[in-house]
KELUM-904745 format. One line per field, with one value per residue (C-alpha): y, x, z. Coordinates in Angstrom, 2 decimals. Example, Ala and Ser with C-alpha at 12.3 -4.5 7.8 and 13.67 -1.06 7.14 Angstrom:
<nodes>
yy <- -4.50  -1.06;
xx <- 12.30  13.67;
zz <- 7.80  7.14;
</nodes>
This chain:
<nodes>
yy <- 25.51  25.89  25.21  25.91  25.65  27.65  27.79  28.87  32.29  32.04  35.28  34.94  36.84  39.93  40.79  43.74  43.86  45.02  46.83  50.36  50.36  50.01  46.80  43.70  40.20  38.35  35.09  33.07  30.35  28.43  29.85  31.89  30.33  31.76  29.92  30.80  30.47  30.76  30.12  30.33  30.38  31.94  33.46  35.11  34.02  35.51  34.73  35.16  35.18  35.14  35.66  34.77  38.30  41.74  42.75  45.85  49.31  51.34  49.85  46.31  46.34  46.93  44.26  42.02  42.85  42.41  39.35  37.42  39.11  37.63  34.39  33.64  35.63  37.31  41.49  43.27  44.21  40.37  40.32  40.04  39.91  39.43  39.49  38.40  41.60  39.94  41.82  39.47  39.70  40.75  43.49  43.45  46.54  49.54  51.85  54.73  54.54  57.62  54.44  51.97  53.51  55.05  54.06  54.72  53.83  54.40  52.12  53.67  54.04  50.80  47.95  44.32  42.96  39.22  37.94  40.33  38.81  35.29  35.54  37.59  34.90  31.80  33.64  33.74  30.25  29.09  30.87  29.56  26.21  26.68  28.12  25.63  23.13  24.01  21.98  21.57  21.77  21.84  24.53  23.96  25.82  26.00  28.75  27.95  30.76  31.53  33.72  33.33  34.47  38.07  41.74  45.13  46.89  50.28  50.36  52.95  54.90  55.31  59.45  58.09  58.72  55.87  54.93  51.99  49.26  47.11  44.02  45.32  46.65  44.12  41.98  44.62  43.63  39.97  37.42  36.59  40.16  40.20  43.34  43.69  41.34  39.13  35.89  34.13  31.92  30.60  27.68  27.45  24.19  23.61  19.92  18.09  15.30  12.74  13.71  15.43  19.00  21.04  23.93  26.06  29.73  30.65  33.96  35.60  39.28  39.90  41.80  38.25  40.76  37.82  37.75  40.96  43.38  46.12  46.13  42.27  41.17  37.66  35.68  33.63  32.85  33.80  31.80  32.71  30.03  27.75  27.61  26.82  24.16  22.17  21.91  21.02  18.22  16.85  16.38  15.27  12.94  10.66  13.23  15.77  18.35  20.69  24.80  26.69  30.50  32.69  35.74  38.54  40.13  43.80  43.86  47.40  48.04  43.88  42.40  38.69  38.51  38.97  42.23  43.31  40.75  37.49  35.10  32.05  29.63;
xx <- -8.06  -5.47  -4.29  -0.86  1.10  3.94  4.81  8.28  8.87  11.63  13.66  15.93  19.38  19.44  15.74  15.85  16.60  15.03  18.50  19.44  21.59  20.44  22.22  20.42  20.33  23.64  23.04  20.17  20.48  17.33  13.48  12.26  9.42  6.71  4.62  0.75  -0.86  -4.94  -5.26  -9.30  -11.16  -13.90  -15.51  -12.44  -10.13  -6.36  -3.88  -0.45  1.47  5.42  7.60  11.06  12.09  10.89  7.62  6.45  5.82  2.54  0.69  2.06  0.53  -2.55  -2.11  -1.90  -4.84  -6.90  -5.61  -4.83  -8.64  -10.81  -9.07  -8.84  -12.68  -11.23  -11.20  -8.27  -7.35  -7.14  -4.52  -0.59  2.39  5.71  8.69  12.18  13.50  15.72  18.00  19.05  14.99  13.50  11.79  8.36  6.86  7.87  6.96  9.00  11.35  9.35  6.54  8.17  7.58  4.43  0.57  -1.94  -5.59  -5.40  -4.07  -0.92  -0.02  2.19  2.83  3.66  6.88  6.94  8.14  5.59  2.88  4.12  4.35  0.33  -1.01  0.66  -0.31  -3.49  -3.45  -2.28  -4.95  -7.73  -6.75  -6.08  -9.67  -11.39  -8.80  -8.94  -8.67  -8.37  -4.50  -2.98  0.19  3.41  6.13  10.04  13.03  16.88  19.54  21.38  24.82  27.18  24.73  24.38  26.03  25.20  26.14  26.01  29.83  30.71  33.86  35.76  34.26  31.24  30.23  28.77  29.31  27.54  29.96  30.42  32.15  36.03  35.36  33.46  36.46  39.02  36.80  37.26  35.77  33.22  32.54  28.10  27.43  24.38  21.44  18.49  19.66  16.51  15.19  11.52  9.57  5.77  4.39  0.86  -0.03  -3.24  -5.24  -3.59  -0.25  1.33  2.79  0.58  2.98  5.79  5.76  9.50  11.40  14.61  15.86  18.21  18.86  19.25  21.93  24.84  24.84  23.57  26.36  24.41  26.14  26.21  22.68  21.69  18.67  18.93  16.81  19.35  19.73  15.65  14.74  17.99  16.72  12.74  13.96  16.42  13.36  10.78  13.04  13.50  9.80  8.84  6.21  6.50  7.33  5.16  6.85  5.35  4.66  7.66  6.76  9.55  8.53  10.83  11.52  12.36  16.01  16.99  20.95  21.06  22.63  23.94  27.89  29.27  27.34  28.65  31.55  29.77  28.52  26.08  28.10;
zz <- -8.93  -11.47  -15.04  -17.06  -19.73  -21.97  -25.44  -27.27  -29.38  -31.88  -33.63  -36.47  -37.32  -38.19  -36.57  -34.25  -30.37  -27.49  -26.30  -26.08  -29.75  -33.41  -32.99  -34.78  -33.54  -33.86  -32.61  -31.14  -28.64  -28.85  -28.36  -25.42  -23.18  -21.63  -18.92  -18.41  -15.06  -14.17  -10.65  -9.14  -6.53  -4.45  -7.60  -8.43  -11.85  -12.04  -15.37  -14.36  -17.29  -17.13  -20.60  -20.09  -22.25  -22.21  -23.90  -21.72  -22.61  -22.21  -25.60  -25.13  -21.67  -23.31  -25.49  -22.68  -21.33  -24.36  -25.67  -22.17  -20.32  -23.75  -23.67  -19.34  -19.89  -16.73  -16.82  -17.31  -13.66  -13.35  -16.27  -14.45  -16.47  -14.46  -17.17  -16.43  -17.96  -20.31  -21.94  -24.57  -25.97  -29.60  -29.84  -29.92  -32.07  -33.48  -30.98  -29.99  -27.64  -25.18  -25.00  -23.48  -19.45  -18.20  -18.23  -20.29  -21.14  -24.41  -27.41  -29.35  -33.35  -33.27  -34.87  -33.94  -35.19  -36.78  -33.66  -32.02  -33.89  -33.45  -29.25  -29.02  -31.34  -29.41  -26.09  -26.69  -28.42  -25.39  -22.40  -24.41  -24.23  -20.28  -19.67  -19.13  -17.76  -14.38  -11.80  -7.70  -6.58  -3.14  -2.58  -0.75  -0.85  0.18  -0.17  -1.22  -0.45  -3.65  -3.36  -5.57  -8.76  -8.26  -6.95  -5.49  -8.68  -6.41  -5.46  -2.63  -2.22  0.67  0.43  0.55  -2.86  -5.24  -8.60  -10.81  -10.66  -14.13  -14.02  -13.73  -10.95  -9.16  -9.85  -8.47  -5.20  -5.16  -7.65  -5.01  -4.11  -3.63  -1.66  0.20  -2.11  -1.36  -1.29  -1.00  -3.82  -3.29  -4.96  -4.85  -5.94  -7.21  -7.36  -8.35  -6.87  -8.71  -7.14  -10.45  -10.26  -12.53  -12.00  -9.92  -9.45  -8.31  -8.09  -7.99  -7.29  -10.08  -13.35  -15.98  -17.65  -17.94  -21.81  -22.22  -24.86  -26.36  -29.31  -29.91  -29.10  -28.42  -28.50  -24.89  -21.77  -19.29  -15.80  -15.36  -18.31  -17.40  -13.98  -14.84  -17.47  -14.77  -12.46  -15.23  -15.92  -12.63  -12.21  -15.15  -15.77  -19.12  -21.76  -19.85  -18.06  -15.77  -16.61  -14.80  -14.22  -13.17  -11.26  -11.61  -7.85  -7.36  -9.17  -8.30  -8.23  -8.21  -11.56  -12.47  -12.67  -15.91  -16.57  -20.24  -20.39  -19.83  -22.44  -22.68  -21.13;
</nodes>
């Protein structure tokens, strides 16, 4: 059984950014969606919950598994948060910058931004309303090959040394220059009795970097959110679209052209 749905967080100019300078937010290009997912079955209840953004660090994790367990009544272990590890994202609290990697089991000294605030109290908004709307779906499934989106930012000299390759160089390769990536871009469809898509689950392996400039930041959903809203639309039904959750794969040394020179279009 399964039930989904999404809603949108919105930052303003001039709010901070979840980037590596004091840099505030420039621009933003629209809201930032993120899809919820409880699949069950066999006794055993999962939330899979997918923000097209970043909103990770050791206390936020926490958060998740608070807010997200007590609304999908499902324990914490049973609490997964794939992010898109958007660059272009708001940042989430005020927690030191030493918090944002590791584990821990304990709650931290932070504080929630607005925009913080805002996406906890929509998520969990959101997973209550899903609890208890579960219902039986069949899965199928396909994968596309994708090649001309991404790169092997690991360039290799001819000595055999490496260096991390930004965009001028890539082009000094060829404009089509990939490297060695995972090309493969799966779709898993859940679909109810009554024949409607109640959701997709799909995945790419990929940095969503393409708008990313450290010292301008934007507010934008990168080809992760481009890509879930084309496919909502396709199978939409009436005004209702169905929940699109982009899984994040293992982006490495993989990046989106137009790493630190691209722009929205």
């Amino acid at each position: 059984r399964a039930a989904a749905g999404s809603f949108d967080t919105l930052e303003t100019v001039g709010a901070p950014s979840f980037n590596h300078t004091a840099a505030p937010i420039e621009k933003v290009f629209g809201p930032l969606r993120t899809a919820v997912v409880i699949l069950a079955g066999d006794g055993e209840r999962i939330c899979l919950v997918a923000p097209n953004m970043i909103v990770y660090s050791k206390w936020l994790d926490r958060q998740f598994q608070k807010i997200v367990g007590a609304a999908a009544r499902v324990a914490a272990s049973r609490v997964i948060v794939i992010h898109s590890h958007n660059h272009t994202s708001p940042k989430m609290s005020d927690e030191p910058a030493e918090a944002e990697w590791g584990e821990s089991d304990e709650d931290g000294p932070f504080n929630l931004t607005p925009v913080g605030a805002q996406f906890f109290e929509k998520l969990a908004a959101t997973t209550r309303g899903l609890a208890d709307q579960l219902k039986p779906v069949s899965l199928s499934w396909a994968v596309g090959e994708e090649h001309t989106l991404a790169y092997n930012r690991k360039g290799r000299r001819a000595d055999g040394t490496t260096y991390l390759m930004r965009e001028v160089d890539r082009m000094k390769l060829g404009p089509d220059y990939s490297g060695e990536i995972d090309t493969q871009a799966p779709v898993v469809c859940l679909t109810g009795e009554d024949g409607k898509v109640v959701s997709f689950l799909v995945e790419f392996n990929a940095h969503p970097a393409t708008a990313y400039h450290p010292e301008h930041p934007w507010i934008h959903g990168e080809y992760p959110q481009i890509a879930c809203e084309m496919l909502a639309r396709h199978f939409r039904n009436g005004p209702v679209e169905p929940t699109v959750a982009f899984h994040q794969g293992c982006a490495g040394n993989i990046n989106s052209k137009g790493l630190l020179t691209g722009d929205v279009e």
